[in-house]
C-alpha positions as a printed NumPy array, in Angstrom:
array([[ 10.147, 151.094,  -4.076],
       [ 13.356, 152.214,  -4.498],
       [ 15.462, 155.206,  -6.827],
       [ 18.674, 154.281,  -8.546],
       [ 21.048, 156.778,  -9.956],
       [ 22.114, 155.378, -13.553],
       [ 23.485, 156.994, -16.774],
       [ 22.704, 159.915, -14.633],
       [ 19.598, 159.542, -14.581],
       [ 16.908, 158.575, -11.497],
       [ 15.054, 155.421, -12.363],
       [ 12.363, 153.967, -10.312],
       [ 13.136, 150.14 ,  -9.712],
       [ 11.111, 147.479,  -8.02 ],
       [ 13.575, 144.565,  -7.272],
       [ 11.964, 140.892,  -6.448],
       [ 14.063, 138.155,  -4.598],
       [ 14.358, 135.057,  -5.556],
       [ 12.21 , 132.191,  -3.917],
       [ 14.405, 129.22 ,  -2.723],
       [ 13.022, 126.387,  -5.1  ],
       [ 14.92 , 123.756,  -6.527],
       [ 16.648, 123.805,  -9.561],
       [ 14.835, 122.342, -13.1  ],
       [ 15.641, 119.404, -13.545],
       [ 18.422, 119.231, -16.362],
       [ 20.727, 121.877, -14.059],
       [ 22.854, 121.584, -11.647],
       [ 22.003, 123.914,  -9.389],
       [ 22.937, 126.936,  -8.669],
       [ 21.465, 130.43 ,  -8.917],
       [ 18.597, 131.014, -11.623],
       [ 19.414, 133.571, -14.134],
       [ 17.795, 137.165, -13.328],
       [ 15.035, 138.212, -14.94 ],
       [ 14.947, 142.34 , -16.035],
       [ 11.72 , 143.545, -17.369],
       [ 11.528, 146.435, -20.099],
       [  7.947, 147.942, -20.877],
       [  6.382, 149.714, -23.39 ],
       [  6.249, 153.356, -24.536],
       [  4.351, 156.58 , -23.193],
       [  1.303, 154.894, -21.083],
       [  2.846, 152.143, -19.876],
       [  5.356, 151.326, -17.17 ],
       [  6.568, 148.607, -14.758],
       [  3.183, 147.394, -13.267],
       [  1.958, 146.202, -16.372],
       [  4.586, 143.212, -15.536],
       [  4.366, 142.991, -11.883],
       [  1.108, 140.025, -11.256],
       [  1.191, 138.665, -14.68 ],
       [  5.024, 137.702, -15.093],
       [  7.098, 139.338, -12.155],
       [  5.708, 137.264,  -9.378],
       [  5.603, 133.983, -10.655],
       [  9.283, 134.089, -12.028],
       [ 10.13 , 135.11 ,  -8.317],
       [  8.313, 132.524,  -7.091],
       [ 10.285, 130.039,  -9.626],
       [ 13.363, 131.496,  -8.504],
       [ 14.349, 133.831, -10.593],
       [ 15.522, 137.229,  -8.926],
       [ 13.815, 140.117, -10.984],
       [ 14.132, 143.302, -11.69 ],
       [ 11.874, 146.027, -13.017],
       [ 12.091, 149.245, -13.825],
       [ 10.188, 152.791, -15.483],
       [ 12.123, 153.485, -18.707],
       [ 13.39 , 157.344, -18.657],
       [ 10.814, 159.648, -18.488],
       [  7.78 , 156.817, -17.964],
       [  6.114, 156.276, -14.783],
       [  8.004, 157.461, -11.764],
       [ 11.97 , 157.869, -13.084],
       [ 13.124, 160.99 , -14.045],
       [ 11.588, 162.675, -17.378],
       [ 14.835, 164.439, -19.068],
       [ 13.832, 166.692, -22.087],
       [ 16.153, 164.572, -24.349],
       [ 17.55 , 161.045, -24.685],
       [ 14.551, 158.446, -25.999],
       [ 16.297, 156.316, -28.604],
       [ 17.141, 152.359, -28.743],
       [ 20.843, 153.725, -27.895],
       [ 20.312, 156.012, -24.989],
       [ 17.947, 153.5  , -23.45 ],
       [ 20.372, 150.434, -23.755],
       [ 23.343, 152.407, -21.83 ],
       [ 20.263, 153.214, -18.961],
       [ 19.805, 149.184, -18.741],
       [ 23.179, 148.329, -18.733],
       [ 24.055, 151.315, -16.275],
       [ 20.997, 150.479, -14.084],
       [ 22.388, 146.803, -14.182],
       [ 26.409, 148.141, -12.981],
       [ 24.24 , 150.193, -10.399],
       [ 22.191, 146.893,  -8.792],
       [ 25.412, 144.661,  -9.315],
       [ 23.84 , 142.283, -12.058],
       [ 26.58 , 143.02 , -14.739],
       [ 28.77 , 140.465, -13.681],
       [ 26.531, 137.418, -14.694],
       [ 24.336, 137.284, -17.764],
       [ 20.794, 138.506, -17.071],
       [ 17.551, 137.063, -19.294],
       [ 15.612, 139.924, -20.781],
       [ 11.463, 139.931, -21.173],
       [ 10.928, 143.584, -23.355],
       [  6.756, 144.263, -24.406],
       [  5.891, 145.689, -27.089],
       [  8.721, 148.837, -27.66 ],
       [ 10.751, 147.113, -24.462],
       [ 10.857, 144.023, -26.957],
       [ 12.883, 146.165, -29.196],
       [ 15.199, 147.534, -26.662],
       [ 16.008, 144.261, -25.764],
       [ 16.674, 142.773, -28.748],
       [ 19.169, 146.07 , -28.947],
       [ 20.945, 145.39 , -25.739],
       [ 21.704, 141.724, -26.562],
       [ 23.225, 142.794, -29.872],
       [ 25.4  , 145.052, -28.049],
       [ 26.689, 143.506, -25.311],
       [ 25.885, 139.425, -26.442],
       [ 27.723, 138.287, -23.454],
       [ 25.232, 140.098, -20.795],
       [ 22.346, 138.646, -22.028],
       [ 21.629, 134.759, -21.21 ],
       [ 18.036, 135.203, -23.274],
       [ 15.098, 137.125, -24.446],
       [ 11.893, 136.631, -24.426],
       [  9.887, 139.011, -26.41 ],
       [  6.082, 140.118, -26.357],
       [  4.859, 141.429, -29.53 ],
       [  8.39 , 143.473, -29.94 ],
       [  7.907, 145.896, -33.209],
       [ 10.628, 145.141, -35.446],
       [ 10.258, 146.611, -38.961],
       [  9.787, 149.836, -40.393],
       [  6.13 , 150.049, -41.088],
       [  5.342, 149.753, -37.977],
       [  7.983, 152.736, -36.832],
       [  5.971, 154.969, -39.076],
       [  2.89 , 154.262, -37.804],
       [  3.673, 154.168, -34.436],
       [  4.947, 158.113, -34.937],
       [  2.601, 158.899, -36.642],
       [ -0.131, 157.598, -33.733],
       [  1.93 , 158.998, -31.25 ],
       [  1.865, 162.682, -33.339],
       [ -1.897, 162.694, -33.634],
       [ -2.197, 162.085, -29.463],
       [  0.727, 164.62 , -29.099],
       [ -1.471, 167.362, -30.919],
       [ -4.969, 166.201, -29.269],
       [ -2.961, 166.252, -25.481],
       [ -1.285, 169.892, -26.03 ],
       [ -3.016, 172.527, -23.8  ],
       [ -5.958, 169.25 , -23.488],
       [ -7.938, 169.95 , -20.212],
       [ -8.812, 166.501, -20.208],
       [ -6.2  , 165.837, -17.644],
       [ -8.03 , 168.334, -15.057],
       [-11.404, 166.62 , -15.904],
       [-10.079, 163.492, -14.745],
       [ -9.036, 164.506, -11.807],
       [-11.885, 166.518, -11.03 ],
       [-13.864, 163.229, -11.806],
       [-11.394, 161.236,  -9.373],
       [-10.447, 159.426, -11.971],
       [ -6.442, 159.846, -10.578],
       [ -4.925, 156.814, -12.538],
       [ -6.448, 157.983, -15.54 ],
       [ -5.674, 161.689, -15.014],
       [ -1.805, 160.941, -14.018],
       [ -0.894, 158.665, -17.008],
       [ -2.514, 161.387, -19.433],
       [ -0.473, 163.987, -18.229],
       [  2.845, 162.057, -18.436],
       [  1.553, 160.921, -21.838],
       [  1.126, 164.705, -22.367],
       [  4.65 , 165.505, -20.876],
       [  6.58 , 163.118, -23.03 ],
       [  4.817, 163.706, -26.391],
       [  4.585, 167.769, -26.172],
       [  7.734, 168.097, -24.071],
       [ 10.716, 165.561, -24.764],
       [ 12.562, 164.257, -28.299],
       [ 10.4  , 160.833, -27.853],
       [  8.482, 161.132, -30.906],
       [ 11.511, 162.085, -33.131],
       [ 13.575, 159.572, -31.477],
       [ 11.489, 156.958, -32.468],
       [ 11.547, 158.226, -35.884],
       [ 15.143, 157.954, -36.15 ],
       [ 15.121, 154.352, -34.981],
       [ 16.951, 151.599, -37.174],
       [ 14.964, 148.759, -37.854],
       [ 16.849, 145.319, -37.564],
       [ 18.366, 143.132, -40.601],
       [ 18.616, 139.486, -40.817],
       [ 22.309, 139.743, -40.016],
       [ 20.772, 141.438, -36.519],
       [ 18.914, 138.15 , -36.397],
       [ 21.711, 135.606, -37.08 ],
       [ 24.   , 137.529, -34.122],
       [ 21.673, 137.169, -32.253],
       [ 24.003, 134.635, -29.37 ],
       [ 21.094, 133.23 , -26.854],
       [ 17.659, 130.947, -26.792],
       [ 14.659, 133.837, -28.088],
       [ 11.322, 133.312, -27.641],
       [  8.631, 135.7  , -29.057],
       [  5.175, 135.697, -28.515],
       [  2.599, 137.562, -30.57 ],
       [ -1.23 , 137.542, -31.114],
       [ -2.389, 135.651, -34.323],
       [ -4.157, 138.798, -35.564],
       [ -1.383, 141.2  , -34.635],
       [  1.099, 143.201, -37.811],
       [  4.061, 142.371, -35.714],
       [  3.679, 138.839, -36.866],
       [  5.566, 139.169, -40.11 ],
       [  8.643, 140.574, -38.144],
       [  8.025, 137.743, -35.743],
       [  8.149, 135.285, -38.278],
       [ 11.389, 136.991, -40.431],
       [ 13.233, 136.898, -36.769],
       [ 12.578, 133.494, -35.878],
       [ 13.595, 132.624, -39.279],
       [ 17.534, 133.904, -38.977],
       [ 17.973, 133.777, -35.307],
       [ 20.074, 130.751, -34.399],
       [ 18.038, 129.304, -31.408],
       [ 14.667, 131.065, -31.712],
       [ 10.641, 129.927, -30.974],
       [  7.874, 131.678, -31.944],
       [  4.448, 131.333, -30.173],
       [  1.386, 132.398, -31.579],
       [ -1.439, 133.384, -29.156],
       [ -4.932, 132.127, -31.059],
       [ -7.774, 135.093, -31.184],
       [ -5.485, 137.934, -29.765],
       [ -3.968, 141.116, -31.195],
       [ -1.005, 143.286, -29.877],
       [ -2.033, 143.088, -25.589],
       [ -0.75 , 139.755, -25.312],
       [  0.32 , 140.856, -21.916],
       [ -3.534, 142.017, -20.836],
       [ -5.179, 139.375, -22.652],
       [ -3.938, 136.123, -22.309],
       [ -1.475, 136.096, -18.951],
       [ -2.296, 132.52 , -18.182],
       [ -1.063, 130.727, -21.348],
       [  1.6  , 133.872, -21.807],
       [  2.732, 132.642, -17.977],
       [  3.247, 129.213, -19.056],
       [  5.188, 130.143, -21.579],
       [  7.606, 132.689, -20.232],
       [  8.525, 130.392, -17.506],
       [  9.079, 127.709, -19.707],
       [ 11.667, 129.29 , -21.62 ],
       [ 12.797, 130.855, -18.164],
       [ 13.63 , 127.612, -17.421],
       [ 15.081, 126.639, -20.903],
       [ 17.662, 129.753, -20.896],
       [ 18.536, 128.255, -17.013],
       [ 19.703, 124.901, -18.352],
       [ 21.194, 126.418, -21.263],
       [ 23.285, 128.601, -19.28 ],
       [ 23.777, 125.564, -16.871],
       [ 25.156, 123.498, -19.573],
       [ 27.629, 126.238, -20.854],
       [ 29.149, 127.181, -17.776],
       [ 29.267, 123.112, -17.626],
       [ 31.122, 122.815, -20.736]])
């Protein structure tokens, strides 16, 4: 475990090394392109990646990076600061802080972390070698009903003893992610933040500079979005997970495994190939 001053800000980071394989065939050589993990929103943080994804990109070479978004998990919890905007100068701070800003980095974002991503590669296109995005939430109906979800927890959490029961009950995993789901809803700008959000336009899509893949459940909303994406991006995939909803990550790691570290792989020789050319 380690703590990394960024954007002033302390972030809790778990770094993986890379595993000395060889290269894919189709390369030549060289190092594999890091791999930076961005999570969802309130209850979920960096674990959620670490056995389904983290590991077996390490283990295909990949260094990889992973860290709490502000004010999740165990990084710092400032009162203010939870748009797309704030949270793309922490990933590209974070990134100046570990020493990954010189080389372009490949971006996996779930769910809200799909979003940020898709933010930080329209910001800085040259950073980002490619994105790979789980269910990421990309139009406006869903904004407003992900507020609105988070407002009806936000008033059911405030002065909730359900926390203490869970503890009482030993139930500490349970009890600590309800109280930080109580701390950013009741006592940070998170919900309004996300409120303010801009959804993304086709143009967004078309600047979009690297290989995207994005994976989504067949019976999930984000589909549509998915689909509109796909449509505009230059180089983009779309995979659609048979049976499933929005936990693609939960629910279907094998198949989601093969497919992440395919296009792993892909983005690799495509970055091999440019720096060839």
């Amino acid at each position: 475990m380690a703590e990394i001053l960024a954007n002033a800000l302390r972030f809790h980071v778990q770094r993986l090394p890379a595993s000395e394989v060889p290269a894919p065939e189709g390369t030549s050589g060289g190092r594999a392109t890091p791999v930076v993990f961005l999570h969802g929103l309130v209850v979920d943080n960096l674990s959620s990646f670490y056995c389904p994804l983290a590991v077996p990109l390490a283990r295909a070479g990949h260094e990889v990076v992973l860290y709490d978004l502000r004010g999740h998990g165990l990084s710092e919890r400032p009162p203010s600061g939870y748009d797309s905007r704030t949270a793309v100068r922490d990933l590209f701070a974070l990134l100046s802080a570990l020493g990954l800003d010189s080389r372009p980095v490949h971006l996996v974002g779930n769910s809200y972390g799909g979003t940020l991503a898709l933010h930080a590669a329209l910001a800085r296109p040259g950073l980002v070698a490619g994105l790979t995005l789980l269910e990421p939430p990309l139009s406006g109906p869903w904004v407003e009903n992900m507020v609105d979800t988070l407002s009806v927890a936000a008033l059911s959490l405030e002065d909730s003893e359900v926390p203490a029961e869970l503890a009482s009950l030993r139930l500490r995993k349970a009890a600590k992610l309800t109280a930080i789901a109580d701390a950013l809803l009741n006592g940070t700008t998170l919900i309004d933040d996300v409120a303010a959000g801009r959804t993304f336009t086709p143009a967004d899509y078309r600047a979009v500079d690297c290989p995207v893949l994005v994976v989504c459940g067949e019976h999930s909303e984000l589909v549509p979005g998915a689909r509109e994406l796909v449509r505009h991006a230059p180089s983009g995939a779309l995979r659609i997970l048979p049976g499933l909803g929005h936990d693609v990550l939960k629910e279907a790691s094998g198949v989601l495994r093969e497919a992440v570290l395919a296009h792993a792989a892909a983005v690799r020789r495509a970055r091999a190939g440019a720096l060839i050319t």
